[in-house]
Gaussian input, Z-matrix of N, CA and C with variables (Angstrom, degrees):
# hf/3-21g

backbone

0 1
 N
 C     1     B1
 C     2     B2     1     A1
 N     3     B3     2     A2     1     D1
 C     4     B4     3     A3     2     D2
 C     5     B5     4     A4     3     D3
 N     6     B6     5     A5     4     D4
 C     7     B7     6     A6     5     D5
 C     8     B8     7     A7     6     D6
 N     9     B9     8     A8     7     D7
 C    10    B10     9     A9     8     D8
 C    11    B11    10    A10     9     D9
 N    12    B12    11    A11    10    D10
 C    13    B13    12    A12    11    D11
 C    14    B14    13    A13    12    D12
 N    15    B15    14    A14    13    D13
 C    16    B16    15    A15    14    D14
 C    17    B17    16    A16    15    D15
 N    18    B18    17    A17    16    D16
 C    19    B19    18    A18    17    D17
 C    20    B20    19    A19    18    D18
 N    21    B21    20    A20    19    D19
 C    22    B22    21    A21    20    D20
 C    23    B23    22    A22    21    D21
 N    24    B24    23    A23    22    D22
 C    25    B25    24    A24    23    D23
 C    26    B26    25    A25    24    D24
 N    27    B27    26    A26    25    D25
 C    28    B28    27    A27    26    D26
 C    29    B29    28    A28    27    D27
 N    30    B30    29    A29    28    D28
 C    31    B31    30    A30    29    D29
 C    32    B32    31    A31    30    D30
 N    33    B33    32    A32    31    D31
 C    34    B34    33    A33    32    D32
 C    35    B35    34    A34    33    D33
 N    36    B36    35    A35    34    D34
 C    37    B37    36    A36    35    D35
 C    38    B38    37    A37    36    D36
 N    39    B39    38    A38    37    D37
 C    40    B40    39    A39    38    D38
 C    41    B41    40    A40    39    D39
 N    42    B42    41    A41    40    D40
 C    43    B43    42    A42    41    D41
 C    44    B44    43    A43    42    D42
 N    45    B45    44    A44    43    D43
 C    46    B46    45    A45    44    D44
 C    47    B47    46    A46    45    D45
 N    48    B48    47    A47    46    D46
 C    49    B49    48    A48    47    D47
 C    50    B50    49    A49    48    D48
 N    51    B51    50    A50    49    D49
 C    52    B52    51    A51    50    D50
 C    53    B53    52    A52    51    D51
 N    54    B54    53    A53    52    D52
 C    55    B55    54    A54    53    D53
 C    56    B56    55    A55    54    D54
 N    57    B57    56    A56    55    D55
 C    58    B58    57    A57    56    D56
 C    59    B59    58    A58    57    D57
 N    60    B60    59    A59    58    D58
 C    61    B61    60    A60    59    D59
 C    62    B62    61    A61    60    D60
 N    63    B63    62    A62    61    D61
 C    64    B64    63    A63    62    D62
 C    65    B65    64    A64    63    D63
 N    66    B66    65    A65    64    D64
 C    67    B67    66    A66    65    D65
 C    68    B68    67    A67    66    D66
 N    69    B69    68    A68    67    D67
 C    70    B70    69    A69    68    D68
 C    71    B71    70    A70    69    D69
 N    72    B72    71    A71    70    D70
 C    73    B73    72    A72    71    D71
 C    74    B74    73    A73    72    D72
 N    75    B75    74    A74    73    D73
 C    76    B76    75    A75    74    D74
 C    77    B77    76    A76    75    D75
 N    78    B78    77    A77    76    D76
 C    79    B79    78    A78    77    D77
 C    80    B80    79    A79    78    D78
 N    81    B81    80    A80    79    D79
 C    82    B82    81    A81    80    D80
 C    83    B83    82    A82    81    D81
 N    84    B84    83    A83    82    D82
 C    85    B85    84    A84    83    D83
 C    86    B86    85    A85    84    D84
 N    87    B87    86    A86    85    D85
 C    88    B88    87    A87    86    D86
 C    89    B89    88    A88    87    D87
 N    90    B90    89    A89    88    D88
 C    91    B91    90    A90    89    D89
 C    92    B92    91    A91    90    D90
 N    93    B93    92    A92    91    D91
 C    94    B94    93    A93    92    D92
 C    95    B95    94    A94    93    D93
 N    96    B96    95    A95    94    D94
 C    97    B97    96    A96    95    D95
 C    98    B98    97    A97    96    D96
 N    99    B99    98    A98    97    D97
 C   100   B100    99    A99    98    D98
 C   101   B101   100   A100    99    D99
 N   102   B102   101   A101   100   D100
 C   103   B103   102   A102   101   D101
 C   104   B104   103   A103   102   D102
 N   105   B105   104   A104   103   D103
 C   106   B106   105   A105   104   D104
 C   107   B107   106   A106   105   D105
 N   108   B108   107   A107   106   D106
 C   109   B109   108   A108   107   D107
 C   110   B110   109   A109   108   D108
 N   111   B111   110   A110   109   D109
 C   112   B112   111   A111   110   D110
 C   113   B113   112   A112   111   D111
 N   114   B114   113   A113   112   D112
 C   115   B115   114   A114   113   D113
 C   116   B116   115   A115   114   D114
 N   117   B117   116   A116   115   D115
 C   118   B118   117   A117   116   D116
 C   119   B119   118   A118   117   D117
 N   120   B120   119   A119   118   D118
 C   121   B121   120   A120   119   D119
 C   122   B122   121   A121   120   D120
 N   123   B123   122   A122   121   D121
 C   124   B124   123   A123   122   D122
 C   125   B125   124   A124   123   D123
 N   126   B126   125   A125   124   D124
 C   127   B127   126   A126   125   D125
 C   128   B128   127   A127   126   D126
 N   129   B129   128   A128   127   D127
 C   130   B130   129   A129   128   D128
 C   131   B131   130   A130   129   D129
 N   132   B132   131   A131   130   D130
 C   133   B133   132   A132   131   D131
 C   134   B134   133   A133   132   D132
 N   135   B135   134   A134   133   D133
 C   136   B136   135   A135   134   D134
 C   137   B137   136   A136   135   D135
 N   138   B138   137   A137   136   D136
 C   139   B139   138   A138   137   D137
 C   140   B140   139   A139   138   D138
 N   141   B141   140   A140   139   D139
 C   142   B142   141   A141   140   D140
 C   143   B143   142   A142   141   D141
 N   144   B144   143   A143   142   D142
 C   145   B145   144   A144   143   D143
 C   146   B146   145   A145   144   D144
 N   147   B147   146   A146   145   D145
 C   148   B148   147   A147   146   D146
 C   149   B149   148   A148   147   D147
 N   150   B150   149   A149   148   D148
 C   151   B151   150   A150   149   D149
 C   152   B152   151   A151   150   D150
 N   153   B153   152   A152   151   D151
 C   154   B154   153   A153   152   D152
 C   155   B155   154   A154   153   D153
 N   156   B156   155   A155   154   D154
 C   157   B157   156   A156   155   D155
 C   158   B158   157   A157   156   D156
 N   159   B159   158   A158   157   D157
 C   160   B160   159   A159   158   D158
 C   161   B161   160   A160   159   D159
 N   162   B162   161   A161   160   D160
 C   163   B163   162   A162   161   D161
 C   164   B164   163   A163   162   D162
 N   165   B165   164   A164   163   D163
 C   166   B166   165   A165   164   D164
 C   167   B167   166   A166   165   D165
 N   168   B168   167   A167   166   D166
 C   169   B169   168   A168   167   D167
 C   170   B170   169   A169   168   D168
 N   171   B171   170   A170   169   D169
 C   172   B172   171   A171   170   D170
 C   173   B173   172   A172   171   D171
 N   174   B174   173   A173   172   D172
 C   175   B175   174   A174   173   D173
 C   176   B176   175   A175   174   D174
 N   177   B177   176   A176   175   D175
 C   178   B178   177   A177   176   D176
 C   179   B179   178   A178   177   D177
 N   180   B180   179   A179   178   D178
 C   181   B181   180   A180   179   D179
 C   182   B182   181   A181   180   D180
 N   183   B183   182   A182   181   D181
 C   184   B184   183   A183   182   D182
 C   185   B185   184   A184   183   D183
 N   186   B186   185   A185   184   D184
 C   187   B187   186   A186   185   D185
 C   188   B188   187   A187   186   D186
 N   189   B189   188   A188   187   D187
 C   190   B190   189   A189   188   D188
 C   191   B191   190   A190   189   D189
 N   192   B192   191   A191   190   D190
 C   193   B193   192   A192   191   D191
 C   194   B194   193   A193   192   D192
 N   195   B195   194   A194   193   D193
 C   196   B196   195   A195   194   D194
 C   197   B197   196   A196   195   D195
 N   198   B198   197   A197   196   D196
 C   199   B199   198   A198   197   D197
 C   200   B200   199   A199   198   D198
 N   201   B201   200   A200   199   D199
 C   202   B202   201   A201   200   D200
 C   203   B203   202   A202   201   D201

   B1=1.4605
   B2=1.5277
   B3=1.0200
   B4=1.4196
   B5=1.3297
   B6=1.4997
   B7=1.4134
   B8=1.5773
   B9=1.9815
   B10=1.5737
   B11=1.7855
   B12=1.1789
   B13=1.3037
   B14=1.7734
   B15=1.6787
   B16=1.2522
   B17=1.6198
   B18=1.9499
   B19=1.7029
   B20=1.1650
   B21=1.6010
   B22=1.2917
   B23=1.5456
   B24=1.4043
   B25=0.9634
   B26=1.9013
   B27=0.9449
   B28=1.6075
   B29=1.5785
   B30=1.2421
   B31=1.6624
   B32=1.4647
   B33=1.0762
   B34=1.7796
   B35=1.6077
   B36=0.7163
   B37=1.6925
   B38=1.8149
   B39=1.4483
   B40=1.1587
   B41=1.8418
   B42=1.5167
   B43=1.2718
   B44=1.6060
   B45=1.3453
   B46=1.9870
   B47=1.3971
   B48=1.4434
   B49=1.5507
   B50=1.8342
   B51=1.0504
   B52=1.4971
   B53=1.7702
   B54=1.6412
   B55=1.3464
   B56=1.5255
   B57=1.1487
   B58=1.3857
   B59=1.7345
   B60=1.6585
   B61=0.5081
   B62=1.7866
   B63=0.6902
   B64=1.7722
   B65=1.7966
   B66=1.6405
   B67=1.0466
   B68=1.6000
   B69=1.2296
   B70=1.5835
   B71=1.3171
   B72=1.3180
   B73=1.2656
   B74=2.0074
   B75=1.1582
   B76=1.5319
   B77=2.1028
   B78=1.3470
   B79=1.5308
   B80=1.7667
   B81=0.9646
   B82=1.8212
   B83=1.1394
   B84=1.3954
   B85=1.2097
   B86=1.7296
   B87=1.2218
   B88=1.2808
   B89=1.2607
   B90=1.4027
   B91=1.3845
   B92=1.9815
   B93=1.1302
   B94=1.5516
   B95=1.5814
   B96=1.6436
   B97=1.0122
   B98=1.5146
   B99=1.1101
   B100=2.3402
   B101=1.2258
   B102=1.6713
   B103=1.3856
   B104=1.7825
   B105=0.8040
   B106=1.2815
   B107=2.0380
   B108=1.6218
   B109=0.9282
   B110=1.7725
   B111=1.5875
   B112=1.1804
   B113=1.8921
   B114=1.3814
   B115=1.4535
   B116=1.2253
   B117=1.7671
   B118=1.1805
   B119=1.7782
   B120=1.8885
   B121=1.0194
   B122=2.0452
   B123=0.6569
   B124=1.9796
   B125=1.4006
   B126=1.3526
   B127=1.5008
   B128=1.2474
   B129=1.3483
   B130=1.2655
   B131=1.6839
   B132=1.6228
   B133=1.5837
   B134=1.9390
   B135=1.5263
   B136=1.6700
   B137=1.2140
   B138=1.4144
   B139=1.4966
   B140=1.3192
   B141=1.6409
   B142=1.5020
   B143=1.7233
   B144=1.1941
   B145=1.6302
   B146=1.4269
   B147=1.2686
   B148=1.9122
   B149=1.4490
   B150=0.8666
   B151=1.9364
   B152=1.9273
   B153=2.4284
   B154=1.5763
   B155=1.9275
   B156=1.2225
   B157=1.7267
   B158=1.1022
   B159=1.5512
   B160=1.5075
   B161=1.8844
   B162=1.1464
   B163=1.7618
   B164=2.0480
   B165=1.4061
   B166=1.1374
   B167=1.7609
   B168=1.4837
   B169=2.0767
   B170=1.5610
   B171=1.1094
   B172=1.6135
   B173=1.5049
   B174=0.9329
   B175=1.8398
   B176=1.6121
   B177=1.4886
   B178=1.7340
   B179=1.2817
   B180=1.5117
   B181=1.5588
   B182=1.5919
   B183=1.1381
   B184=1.5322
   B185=1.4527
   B186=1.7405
   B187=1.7101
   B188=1.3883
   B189=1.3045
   B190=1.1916
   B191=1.5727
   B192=1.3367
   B193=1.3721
   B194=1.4816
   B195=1.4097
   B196=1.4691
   B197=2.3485
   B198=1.3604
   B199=1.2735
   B200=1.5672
   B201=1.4151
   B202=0.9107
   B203=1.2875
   A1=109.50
   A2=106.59
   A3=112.53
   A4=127.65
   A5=110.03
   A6=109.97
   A7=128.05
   A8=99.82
   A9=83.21
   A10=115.45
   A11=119.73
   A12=136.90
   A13=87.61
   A14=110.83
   A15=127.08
   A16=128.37
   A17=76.36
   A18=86.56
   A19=106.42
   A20=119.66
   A21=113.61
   A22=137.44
   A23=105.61
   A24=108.86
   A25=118.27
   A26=99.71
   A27=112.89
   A28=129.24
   A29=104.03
   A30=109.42
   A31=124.47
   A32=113.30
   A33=129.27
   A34=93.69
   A35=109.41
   A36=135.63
   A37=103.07
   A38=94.87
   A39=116.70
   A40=111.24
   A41=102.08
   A42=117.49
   A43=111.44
   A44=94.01
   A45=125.04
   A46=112.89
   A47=117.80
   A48=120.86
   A49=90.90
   A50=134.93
   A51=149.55
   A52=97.81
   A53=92.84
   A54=111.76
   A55=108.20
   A56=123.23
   A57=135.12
   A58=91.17
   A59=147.40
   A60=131.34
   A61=131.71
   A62=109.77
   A63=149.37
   A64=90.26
   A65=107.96
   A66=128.25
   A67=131.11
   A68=118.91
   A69=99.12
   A70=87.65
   A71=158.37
   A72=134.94
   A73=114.52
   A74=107.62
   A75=128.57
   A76=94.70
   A77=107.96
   A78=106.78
   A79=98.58
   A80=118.25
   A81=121.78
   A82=109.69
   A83=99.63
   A84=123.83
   A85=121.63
   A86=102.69
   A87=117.44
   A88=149.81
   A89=152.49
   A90=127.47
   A91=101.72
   A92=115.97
   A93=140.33
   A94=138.95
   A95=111.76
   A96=109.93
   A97=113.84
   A98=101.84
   A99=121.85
   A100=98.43
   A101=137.61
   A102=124.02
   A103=98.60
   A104=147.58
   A105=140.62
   A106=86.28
   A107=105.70
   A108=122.91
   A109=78.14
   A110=103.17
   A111=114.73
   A112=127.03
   A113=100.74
   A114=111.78
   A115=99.48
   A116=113.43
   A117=121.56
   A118=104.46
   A119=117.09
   A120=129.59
   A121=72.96
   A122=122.25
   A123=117.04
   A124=98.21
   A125=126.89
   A126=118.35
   A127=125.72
   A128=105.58
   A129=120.81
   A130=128.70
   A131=104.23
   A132=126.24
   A133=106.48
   A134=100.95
   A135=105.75
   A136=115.41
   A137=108.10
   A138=119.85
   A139=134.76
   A140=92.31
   A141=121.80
   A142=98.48
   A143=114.53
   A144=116.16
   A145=100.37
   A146=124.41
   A147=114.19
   A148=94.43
   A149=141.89
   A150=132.48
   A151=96.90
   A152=106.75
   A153=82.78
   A154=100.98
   A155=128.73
   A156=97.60
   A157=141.35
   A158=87.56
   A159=112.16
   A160=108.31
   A161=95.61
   A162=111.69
   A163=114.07
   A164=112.24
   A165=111.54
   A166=114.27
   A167=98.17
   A168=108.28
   A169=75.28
   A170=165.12
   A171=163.16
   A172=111.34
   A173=89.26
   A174=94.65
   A175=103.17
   A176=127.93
   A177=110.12
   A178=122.97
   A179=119.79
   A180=113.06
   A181=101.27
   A182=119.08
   A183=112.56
   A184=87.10
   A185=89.21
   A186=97.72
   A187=120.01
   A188=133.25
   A189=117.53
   A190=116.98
   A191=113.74
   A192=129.50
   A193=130.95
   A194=114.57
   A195=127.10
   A196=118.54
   A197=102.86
   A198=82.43
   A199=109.01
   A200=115.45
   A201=132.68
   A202=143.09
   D1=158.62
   D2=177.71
   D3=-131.44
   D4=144.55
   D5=-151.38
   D6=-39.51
   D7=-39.63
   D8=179.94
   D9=-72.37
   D10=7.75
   D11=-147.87
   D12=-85.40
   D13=-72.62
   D14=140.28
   D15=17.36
   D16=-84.09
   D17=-176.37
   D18=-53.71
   D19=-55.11
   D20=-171.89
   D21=-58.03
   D22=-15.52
   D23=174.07
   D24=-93.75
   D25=-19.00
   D26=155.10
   D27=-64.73
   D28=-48.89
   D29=149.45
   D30=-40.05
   D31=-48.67
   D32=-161.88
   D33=-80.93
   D34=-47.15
   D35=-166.39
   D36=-57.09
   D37=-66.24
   D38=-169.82
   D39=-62.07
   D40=-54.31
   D41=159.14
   D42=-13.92
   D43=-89.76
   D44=-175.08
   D45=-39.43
   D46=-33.87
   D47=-166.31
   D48=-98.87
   D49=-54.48
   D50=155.62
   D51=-2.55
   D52=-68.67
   D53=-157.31
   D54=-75.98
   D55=-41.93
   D56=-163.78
   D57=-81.84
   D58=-51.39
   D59=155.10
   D60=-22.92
   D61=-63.32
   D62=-153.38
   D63=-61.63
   D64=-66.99
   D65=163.33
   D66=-71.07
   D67=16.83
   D68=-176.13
   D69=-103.07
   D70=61.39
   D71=114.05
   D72=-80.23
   D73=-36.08
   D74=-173.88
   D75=-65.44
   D76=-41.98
   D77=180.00
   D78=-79.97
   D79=-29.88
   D80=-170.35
   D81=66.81
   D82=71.86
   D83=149.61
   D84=-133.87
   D85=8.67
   D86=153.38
   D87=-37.14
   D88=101.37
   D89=-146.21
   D90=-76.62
   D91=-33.88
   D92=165.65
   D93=-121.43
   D94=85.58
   D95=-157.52
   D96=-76.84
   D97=127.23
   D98=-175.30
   D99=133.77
   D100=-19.40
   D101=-137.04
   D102=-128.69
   D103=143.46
   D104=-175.04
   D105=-121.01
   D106=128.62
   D107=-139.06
   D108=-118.75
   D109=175.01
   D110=180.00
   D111=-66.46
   D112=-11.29
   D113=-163.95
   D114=-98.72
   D115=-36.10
   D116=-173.96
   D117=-49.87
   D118=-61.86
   D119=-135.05
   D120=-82.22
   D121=-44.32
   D122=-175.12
   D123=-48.25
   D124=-65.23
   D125=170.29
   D126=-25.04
   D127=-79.22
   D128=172.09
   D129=-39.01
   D130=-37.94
   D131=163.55
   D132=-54.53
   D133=-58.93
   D134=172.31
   D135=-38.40
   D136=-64.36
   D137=172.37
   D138=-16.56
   D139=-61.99
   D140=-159.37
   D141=-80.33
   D142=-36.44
   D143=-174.49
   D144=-103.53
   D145=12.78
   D146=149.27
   D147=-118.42
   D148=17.21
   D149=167.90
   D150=-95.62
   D151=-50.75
   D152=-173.12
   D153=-75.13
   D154=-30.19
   D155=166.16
   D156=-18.34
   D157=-59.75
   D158=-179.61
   D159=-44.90
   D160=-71.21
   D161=169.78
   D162=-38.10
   D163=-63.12
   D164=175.90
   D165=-43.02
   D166=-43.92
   D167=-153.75
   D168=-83.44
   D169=-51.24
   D170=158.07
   D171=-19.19
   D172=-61.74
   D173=-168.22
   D174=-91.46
   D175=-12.11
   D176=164.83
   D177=-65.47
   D178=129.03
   D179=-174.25
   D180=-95.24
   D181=156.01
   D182=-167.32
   D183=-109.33
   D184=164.39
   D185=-166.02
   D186=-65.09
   D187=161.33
   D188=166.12
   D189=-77.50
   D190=141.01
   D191=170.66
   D192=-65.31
   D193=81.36
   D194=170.99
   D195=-13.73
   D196=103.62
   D197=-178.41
   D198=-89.44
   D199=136.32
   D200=-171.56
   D201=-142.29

């Protein structure tokens, strides 16, 4: 695979767990529904630092290859 391959899939990734976190009181699966709880905001933390990966491993251009 290749890196932007990666990113992208870290984005998507990151997204879904972000979101599903974020939202499981609204799905009820919430331990307290109104309150965004401690597990929620860790999810959402996971999320958030595999979505900017995702972004960094996307946007690095790899070096150019010396012909030789």
């Amino acid at each position: 695979m290749s890196t932007k391959q990666w990113g992208v899939g870290l984005i998507v990734v990151g997204l879904i767990i972000a979101g599903i976190s974020l939202l499981a009181d609204t799905v009820g699966v919430g331990a307290q529904p109104g309150i965004i709880g401690w597990k929620q905001l860790l999810g959402a933390g996971v999320g958030l630092v595999m979505l900017i990966s995702g972004v960094v491993l996307q946007a690095r251009e790899r070096p150019a290859k010396k012909a030789g």
